[in-house]
Backbone as JSON Lines, residues from 0, in Angstrom:
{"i":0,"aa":"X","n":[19.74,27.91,-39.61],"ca":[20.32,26.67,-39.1],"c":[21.55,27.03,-38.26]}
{"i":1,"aa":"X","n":[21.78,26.65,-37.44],"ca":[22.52,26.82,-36.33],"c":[23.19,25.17,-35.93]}
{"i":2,"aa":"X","n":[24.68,25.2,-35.18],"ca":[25.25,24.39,-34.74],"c":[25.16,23.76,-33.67]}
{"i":3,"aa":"X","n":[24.93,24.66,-32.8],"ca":[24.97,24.67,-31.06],"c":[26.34,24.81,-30.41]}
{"i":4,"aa":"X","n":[27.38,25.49,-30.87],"ca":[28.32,25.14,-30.43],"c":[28.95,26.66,-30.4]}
{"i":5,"aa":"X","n":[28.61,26.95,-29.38],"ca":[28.6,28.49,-28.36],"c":[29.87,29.5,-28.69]}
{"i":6,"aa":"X","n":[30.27,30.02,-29.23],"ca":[31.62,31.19,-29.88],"c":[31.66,32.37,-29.2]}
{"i":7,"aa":"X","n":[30.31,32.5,-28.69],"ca":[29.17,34.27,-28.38],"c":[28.7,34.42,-27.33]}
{"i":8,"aa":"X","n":[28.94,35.12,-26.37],"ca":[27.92,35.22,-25.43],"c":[27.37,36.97,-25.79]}
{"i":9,"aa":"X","n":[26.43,36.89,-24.94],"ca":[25.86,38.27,-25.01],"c":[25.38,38.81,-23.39]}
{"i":10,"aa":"X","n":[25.02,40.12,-23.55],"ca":[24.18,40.64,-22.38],"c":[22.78,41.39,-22.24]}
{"i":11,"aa":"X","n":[21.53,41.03,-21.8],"ca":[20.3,41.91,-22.25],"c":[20.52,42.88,-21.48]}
{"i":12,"aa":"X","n":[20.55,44.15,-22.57],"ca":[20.67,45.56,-22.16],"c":[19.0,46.53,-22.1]}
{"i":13,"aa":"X","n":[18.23,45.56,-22.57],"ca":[16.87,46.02,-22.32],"c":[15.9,45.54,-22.54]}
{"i":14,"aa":"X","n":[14.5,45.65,-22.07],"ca":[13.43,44.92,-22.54],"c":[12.08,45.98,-22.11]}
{"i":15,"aa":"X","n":[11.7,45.64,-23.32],"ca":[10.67,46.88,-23.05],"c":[9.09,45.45,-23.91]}
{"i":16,"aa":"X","n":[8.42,45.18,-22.48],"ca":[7.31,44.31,-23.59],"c":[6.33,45.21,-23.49]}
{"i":17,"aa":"X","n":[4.99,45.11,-24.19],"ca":[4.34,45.93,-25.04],"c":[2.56,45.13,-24.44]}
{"i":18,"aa":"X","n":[1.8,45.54,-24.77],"ca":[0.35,45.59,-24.01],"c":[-0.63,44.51,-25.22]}
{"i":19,"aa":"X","n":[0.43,43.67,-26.08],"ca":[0.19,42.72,-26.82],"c":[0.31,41.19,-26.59]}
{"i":20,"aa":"X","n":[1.29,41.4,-25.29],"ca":[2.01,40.37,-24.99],"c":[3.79,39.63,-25.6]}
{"i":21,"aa":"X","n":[3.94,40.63,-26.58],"ca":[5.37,40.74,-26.92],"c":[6.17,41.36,-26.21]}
{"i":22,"aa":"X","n":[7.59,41.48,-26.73],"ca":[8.51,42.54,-26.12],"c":[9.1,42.75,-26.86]}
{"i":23,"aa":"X","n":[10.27,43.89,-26.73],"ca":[11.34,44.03,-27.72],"c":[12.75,43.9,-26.64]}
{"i":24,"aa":"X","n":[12.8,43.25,-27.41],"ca":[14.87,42.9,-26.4],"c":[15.78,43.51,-27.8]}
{"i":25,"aa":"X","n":[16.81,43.79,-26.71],"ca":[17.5,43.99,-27.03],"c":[18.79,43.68,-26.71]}
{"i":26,"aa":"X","n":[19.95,42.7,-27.29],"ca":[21.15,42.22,-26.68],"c":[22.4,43.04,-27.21]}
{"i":27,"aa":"X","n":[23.18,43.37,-26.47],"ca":[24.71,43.5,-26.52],"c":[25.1,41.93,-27.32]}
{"i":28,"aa":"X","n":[25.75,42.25,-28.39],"ca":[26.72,40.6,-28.82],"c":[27.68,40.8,-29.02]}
{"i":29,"aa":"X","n":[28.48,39.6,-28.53],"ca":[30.13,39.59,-28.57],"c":[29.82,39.04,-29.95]}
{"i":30,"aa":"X","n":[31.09,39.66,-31.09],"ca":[31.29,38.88,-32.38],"c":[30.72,40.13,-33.52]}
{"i":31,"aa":"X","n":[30.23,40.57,-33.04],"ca":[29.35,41.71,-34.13],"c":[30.41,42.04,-35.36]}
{"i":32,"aa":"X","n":[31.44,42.26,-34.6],"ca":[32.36,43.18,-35.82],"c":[32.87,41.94,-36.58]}
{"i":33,"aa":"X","n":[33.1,40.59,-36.07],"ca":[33.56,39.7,-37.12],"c":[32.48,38.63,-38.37]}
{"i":34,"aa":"X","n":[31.38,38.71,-36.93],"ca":[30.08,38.35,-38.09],"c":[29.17,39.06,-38.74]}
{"i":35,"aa":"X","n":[29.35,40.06,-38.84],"ca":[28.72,41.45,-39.43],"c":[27.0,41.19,-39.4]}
{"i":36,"aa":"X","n":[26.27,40.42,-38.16],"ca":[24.88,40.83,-38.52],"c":[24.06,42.29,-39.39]}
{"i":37,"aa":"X","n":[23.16,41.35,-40.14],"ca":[22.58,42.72,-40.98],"c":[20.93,42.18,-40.27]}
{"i":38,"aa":"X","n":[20.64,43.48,-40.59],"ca":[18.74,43.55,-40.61],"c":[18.19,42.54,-40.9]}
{"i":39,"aa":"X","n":[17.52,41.62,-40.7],"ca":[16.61,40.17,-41.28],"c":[17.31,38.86,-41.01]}
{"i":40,"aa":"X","n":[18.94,39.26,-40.28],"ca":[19.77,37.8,-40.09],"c":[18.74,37.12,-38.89]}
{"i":41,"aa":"X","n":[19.05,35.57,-38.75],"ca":[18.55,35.14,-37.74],"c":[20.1,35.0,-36.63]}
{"i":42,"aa":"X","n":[19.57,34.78,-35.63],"ca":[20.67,34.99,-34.55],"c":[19.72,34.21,-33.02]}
{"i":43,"aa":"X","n":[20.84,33.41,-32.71],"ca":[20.0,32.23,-31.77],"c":[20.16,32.87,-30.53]}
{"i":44,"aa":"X","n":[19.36,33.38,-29.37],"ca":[19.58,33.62,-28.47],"c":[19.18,32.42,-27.25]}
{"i":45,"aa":"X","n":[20.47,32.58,-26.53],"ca":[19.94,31.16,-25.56],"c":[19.33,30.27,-26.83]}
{"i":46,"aa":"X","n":[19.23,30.13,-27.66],"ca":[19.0,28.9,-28.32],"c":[17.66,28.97,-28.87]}
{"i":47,"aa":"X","n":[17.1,30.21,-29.08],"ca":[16.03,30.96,-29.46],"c":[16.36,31.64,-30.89]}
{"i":48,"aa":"X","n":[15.51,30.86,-32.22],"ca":[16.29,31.53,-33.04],"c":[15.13,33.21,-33.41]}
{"i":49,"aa":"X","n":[15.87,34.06,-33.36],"ca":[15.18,35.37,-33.15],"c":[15.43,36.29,-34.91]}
{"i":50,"aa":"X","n":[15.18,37.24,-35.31],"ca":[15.36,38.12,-36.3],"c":[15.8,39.52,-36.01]}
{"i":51,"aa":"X","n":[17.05,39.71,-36.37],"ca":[17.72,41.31,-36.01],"c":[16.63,41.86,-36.79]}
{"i":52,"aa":"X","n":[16.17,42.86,-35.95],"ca":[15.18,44.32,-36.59],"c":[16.0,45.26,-36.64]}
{"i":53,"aa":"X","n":[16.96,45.74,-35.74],"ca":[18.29,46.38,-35.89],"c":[19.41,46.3,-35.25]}
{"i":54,"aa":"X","n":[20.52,46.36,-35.84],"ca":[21.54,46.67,-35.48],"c":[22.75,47.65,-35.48]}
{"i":55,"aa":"X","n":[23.12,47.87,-34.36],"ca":[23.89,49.61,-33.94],"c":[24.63,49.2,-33.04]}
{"i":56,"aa":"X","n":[25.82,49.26,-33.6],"ca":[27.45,48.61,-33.23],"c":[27.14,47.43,-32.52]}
{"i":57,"aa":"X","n":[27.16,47.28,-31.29],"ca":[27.18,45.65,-30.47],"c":[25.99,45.28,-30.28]}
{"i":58,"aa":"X","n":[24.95,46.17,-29.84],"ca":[23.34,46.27,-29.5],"c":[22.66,45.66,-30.74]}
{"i":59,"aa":"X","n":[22.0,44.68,-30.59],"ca":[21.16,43.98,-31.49],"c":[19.52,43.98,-30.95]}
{"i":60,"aa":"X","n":[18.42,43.9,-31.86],"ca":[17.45,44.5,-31.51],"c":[16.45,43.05,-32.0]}
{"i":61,"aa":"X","n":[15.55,42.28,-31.05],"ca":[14.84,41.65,-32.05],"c":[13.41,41.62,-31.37]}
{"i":62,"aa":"X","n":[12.21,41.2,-32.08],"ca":[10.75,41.09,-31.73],"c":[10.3,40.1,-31.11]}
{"i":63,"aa":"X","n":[10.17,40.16,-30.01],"ca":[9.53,38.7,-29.2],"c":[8.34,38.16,-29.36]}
{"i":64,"aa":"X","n":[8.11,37.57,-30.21],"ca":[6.24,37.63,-30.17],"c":[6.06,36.8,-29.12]}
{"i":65,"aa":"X","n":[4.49,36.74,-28.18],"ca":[3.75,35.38,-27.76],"c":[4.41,34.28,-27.76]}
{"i":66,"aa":"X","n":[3.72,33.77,-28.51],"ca":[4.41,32.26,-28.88],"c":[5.6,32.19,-28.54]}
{"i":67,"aa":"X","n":[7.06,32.77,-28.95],"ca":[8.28,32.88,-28.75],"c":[8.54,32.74,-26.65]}
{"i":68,"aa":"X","n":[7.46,33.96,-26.42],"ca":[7.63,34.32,-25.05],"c":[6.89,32.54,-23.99]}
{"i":69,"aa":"X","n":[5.88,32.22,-24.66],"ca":[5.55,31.01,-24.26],"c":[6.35,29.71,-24.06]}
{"i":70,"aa":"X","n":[6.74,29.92,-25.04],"ca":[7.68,28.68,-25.17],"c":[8.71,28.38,-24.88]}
{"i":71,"aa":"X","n":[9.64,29.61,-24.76],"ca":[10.63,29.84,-24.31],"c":[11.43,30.44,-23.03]}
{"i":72,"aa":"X","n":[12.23,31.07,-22.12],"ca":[12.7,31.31,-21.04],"c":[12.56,32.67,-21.41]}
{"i":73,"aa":"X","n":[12.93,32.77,-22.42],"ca":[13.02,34.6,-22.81],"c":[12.27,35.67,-21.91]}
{"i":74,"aa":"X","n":[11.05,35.04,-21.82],"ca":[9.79,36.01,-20.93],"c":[10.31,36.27,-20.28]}
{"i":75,"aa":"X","n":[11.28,35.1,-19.06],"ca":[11.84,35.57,-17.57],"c":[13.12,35.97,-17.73]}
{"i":76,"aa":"X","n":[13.6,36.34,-18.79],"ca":[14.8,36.77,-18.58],"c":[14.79,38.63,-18.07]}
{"i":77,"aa":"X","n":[15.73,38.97,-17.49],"ca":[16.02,39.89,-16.63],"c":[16.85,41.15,-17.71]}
{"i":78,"aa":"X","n":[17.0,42.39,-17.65],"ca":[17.88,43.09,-17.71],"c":[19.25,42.65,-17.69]}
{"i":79,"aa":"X","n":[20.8,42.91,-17.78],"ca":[21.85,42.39,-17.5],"c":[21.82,41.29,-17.3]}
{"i":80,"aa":"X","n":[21.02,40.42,-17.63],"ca":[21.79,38.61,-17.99],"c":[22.61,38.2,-19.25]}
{"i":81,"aa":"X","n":[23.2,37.23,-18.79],"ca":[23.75,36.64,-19.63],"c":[23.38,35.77,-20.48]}
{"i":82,"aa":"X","n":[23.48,35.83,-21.78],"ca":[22.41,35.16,-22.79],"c":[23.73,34.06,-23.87]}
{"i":83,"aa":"X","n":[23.61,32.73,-24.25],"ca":[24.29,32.83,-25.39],"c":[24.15,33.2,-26.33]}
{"i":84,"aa":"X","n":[24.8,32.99,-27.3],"ca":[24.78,34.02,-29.03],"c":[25.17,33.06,-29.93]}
{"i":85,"aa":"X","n":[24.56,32.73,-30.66],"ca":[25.28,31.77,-31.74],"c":[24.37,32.64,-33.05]}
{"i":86,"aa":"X","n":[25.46,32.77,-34.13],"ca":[25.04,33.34,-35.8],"c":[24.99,31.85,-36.65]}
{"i":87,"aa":"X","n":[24.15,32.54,-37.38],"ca":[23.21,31.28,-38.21],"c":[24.55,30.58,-39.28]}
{"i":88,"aa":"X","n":[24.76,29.46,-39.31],"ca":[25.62,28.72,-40.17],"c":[25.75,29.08,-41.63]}
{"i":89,"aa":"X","n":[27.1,29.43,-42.39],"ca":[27.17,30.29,-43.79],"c":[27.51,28.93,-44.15]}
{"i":90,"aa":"X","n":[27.53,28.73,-45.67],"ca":[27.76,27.5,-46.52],"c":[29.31,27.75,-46.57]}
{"i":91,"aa":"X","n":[29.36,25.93,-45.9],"ca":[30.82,25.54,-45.81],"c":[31.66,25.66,-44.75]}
{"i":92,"aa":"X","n":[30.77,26.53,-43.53],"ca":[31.17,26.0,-42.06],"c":[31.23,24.61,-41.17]}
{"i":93,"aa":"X","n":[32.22,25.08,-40.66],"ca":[32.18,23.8,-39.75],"c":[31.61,23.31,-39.05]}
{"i":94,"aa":"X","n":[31.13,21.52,-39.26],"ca":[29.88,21.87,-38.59],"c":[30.27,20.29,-37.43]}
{"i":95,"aa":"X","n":[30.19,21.17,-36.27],"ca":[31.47,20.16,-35.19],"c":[30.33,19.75,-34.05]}
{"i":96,"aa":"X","n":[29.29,20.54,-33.86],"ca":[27.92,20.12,-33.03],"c":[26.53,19.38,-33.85]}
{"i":97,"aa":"X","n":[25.29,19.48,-33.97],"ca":[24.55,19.24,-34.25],"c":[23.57,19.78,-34.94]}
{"i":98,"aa":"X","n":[22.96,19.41,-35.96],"ca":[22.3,20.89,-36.4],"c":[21.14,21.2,-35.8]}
{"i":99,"aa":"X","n":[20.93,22.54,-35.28],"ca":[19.67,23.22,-34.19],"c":[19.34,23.91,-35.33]}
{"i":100,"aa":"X","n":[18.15,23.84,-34.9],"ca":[16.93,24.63,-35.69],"c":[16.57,26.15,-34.67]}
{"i":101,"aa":"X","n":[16.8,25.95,-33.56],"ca":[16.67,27.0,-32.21],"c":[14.73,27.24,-32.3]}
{"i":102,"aa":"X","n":[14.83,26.06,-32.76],"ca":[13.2,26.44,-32.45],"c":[12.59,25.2,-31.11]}
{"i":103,"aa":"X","n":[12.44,26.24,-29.93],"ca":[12.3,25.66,-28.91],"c":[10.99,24.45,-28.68]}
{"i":104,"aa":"X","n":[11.48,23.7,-28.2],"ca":[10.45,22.41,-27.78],"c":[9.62,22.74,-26.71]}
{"i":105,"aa":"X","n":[10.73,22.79,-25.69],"ca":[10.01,23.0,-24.32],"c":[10.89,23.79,-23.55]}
{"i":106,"aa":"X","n":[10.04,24.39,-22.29],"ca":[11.68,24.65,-20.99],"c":[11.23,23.62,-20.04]}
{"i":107,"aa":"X","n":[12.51,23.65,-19.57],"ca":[12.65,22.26,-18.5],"c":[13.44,22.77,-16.95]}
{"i":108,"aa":"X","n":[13.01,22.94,-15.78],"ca":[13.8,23.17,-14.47],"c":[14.97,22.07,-14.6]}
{"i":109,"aa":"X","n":[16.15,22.64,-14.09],"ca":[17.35,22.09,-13.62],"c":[16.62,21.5,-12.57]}
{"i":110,"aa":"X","n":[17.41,20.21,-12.07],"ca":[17.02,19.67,-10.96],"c":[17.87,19.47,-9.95]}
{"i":111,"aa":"X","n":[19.68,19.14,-10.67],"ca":[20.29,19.19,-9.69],"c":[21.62,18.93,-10.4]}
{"i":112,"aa":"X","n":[22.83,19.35,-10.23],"ca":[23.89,19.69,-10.23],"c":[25.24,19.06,-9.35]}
{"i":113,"aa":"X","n":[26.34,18.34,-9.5],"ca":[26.81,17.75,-8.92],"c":[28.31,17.64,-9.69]}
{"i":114,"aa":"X","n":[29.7,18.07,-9.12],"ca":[30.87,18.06,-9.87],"c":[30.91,16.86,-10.03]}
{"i":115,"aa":"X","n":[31.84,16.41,-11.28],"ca":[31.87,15.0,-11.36],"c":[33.38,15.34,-12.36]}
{"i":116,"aa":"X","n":[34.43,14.44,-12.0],"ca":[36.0,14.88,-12.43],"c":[36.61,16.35,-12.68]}
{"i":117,"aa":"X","n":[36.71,16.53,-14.05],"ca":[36.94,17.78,-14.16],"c":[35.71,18.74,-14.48]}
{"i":118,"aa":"X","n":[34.97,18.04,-14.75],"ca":[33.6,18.78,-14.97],"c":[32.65,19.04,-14.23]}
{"i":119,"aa":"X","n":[31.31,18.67,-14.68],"ca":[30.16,18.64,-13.53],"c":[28.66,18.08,-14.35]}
{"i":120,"aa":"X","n":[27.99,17.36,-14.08],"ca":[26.7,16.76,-13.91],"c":[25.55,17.7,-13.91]}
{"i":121,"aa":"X","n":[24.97,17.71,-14.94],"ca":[23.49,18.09,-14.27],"c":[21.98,17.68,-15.29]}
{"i":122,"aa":"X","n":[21.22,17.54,-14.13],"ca":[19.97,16.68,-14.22],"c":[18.66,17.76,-14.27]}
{"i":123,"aa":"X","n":[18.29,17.47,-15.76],"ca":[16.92,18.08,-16.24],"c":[15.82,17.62,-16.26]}
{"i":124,"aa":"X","n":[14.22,18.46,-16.02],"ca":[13.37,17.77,-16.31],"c":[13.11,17.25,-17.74]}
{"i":125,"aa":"X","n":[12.79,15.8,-17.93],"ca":[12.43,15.22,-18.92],"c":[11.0,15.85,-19.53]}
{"i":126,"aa":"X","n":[10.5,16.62,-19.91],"ca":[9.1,17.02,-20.23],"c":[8.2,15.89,-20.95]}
{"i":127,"aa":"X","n":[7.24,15.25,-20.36],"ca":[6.5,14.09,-21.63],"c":[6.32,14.26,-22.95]}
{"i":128,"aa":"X","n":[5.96,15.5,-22.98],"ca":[5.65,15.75,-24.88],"c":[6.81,15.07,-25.84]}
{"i":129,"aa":"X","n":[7.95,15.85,-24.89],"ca":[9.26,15.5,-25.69],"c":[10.18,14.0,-25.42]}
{"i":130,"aa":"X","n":[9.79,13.33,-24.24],"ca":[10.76,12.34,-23.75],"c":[11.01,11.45,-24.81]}
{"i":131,"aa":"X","n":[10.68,11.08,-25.56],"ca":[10.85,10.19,-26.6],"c":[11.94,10.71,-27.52]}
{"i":132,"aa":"X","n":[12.11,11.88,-27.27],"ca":[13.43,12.84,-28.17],"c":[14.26,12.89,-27.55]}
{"i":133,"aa":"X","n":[14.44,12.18,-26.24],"ca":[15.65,12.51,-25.49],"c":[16.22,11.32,-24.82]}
{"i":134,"aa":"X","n":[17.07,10.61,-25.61],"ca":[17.24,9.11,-25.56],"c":[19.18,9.52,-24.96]}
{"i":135,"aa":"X","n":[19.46,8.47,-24.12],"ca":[20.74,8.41,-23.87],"c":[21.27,8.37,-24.83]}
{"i":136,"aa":"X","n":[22.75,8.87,-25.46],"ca":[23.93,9.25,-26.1],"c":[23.34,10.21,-27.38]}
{"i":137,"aa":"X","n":[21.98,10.58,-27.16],"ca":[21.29,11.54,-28.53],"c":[22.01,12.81,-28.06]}
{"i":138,"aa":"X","n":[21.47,13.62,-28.92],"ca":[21.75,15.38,-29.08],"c":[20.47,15.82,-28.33]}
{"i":139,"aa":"X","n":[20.85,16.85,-27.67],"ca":[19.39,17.78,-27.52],"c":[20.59,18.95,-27.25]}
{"i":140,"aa":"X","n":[19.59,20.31,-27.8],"ca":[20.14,21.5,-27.84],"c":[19.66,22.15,-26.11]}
{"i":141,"aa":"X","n":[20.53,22.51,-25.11],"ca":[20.24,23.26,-24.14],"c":[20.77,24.34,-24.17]}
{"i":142,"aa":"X","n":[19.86,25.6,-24.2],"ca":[19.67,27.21,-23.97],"c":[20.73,27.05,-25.24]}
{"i":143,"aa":"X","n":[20.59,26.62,-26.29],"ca":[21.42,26.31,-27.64],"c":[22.65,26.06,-27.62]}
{"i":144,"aa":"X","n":[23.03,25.17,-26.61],"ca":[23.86,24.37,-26.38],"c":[24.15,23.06,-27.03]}
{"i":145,"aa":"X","n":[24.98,22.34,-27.63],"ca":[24.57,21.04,-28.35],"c":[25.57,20.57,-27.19]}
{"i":146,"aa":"X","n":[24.56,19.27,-26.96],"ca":[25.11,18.36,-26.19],"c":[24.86,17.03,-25.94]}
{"i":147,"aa":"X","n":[25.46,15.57,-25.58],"ca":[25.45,14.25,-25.59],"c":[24.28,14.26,-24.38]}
{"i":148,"aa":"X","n":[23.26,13.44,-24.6],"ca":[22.57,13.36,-23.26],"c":[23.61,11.96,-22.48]}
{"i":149,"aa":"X","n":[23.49,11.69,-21.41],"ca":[24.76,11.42,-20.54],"c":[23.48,9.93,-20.13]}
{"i":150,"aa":"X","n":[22.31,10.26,-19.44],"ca":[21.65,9.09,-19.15],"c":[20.03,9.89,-19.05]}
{"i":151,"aa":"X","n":[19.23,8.65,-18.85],"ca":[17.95,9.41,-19.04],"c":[17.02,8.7,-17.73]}
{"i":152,"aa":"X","n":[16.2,8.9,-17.08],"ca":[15.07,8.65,-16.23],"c":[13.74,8.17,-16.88]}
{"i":153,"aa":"X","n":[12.75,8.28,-15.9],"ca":[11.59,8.5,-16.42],"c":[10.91,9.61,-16.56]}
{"i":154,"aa":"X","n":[11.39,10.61,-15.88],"ca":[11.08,12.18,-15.62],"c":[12.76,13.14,-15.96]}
{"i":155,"aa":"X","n":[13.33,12.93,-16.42],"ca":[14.77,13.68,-16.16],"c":[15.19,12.72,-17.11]}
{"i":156,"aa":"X","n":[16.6,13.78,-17.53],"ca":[17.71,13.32,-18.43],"c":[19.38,14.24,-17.76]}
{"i":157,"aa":"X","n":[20.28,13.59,-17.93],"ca":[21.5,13.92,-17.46],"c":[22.26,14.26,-18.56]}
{"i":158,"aa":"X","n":[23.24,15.69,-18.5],"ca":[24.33,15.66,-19.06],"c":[25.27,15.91,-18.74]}
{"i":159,"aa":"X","n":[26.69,15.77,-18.88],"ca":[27.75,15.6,-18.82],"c":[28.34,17.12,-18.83]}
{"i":160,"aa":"X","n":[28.89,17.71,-18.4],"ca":[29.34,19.51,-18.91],"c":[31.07,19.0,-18.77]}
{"i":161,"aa":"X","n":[31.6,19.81,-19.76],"ca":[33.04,19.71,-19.53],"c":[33.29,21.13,-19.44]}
{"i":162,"aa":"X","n":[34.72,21.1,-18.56],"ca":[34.81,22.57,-18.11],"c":[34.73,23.34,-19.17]}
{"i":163,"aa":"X","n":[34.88,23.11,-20.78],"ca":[35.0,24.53,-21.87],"c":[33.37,24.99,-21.62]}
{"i":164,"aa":"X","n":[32.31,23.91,-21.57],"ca":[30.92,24.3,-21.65],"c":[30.69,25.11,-20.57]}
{"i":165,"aa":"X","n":[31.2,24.7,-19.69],"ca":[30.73,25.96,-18.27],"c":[31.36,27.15,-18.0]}
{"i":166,"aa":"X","n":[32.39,27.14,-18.89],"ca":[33.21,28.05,-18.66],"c":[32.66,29.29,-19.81]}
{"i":167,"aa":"X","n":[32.21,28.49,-21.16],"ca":[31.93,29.56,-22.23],"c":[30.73,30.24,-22.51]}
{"i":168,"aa":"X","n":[29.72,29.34,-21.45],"ca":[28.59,29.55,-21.99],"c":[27.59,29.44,-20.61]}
{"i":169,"aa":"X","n":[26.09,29.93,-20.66],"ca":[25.48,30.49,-19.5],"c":[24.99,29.1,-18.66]}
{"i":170,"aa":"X","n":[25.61,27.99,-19.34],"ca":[24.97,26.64,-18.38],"c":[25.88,26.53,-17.36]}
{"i":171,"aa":"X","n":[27.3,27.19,-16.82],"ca":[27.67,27.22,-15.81],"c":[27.16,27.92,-14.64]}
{"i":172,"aa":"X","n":[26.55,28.83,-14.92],"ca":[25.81,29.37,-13.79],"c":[24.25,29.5,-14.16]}
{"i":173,"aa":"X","n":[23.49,28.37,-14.37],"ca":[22.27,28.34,-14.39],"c":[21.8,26.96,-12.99]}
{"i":174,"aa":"X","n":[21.19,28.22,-11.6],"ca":[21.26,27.42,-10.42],"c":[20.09,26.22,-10.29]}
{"i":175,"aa":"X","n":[19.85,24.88,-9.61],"ca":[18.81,24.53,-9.57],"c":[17.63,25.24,-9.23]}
{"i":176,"aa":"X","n":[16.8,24.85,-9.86],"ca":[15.24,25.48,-9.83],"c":[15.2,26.34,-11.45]}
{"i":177,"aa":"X","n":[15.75,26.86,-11.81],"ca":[16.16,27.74,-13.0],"c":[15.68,26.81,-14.15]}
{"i":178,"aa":"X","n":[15.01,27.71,-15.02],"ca":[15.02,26.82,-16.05],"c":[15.5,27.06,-17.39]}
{"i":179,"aa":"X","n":[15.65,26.22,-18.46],"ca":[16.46,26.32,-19.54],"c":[15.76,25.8,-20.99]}
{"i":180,"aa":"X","n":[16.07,26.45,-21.95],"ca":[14.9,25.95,-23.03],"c":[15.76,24.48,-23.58]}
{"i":181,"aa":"X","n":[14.5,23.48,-24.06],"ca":[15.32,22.23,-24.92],"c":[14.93,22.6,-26.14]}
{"i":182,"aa":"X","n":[16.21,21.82,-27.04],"ca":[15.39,21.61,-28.62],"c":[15.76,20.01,-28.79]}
{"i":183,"aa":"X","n":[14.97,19.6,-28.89],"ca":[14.93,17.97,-29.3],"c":[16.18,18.07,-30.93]}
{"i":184,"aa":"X","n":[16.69,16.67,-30.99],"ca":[17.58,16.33,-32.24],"c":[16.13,16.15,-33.3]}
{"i":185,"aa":"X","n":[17.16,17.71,-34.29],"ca":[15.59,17.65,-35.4],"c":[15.68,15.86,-36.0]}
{"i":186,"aa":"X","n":[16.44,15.12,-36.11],"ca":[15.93,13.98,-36.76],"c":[15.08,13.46,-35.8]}
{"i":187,"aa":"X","n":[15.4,13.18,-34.56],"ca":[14.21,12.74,-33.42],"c":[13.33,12.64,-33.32]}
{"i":188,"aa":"X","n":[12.95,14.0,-33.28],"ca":[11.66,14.98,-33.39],"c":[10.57,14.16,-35.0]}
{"i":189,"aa":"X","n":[11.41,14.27,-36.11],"ca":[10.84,14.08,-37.45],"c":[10.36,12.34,-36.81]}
{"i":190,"aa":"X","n":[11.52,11.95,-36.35],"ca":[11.13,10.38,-35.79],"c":[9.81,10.11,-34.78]}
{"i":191,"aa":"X","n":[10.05,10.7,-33.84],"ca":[8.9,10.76,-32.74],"c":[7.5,11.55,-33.37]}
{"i":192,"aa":"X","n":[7.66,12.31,-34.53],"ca":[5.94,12.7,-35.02],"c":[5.68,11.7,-35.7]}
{"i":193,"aa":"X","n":[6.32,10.67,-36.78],"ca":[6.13,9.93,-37.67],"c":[5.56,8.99,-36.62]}
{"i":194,"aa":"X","n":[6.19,8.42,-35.52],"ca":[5.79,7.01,-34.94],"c":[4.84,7.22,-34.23]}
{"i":195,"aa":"X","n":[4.27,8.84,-33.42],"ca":[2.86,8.87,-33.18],"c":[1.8,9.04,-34.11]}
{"i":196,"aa":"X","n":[2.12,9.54,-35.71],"ca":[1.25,9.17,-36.21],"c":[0.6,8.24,-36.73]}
{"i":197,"aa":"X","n":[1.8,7.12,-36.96],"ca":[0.99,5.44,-36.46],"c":[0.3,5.13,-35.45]}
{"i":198,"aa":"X","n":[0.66,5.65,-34.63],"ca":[-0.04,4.97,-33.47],"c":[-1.5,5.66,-33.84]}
């Protein structure tokens, strides 16, 4: 269980995928020495919750399966990017965002980007599977980001960035066309399966 509320960034220092359709990444993480990941922790990347296979000083090591690579941005991520990092919530943390599960819904293209006061605007695709999870003033987790959705479309949803979010974390420089993983608000989600299974 995870917060969404970004402390960590990281950098992929390698990726080696495999003739299965997995890969193995591997991230640099800021925080290592104060959150002491061990072997079997979960650890959210971009908002991907993943499993350390190892760890050796900052370099963290985890298994990408399929599915993971499908669903998520991970596939296209590059060598030397910038990834966020969030460590899994200990009993009795603070819990000041939303609770993410980092288990990805969908990815969605940025659409467009626009400063707005001290901050800045930007407009995602709404994906159908999920639109029903992504209601104005709800939570949705971006690239494990927790954040207020700002307004919603019929195809697209807007949020609000304040300069700490762009400044701390990889949604300041994620350009239009780029895309970014969602996680729907797990109560949402529990909401939106229950009311299609009436239907």
């Amino acid at each position: 269980m995870f917060s969404g509320l970004i402390a960590y960034g990281g950098r992929i220092v390698e990726i080696e995928r495999d003739d299965r359709g997995g890969m193995r990444l591997v991230v640099a993480c800021e925080g290592v020495e104060r959150e002491r990941p061990e072997v079997k922790d979960s650890i959210a990347i971009d908002g991907v919750c993943l499993t350390a296979t190892e760890v050796s000083g900052e370099r963290i090591t985890f298994d990408v399966i399929p599915e993971t690579i499908e669903r998520s941005t991970l596939g296209a991520r590059t060598q030397g990017e910038r990834v966020n990092v969030e460590y899994s919530l200990r009993v009795g943390d603070r819990m000041g965002g939303h609770f993410v599960y980092a288990h990805v819904d969908a990815r969605a293209r940025v659409i467009a980007r626009r400063p707005e006061g001290q901050g800045e605007r930007m407009r995602i695709e709404r994906p159908a599977r999920i639109a029903e999870g992504i209601v104005e003033k709800g939570y949705v987790a971006v690239d494990g980001v927790s954040l207020t959705v700002a307004a919603t479309g019929p195809d697209w949803f807007e949020l609000a960035l304040i300069p700490e979010t762009i400044r701390r974390t990889t949604l300041g420089a994620r350009p239009v066309g780029s895309e970014v993983n969602l996680e729907i608000d797990p109560l949402a989600r529990y909401v939106v399966a229950a009311l299609g299974a009436r239907r």
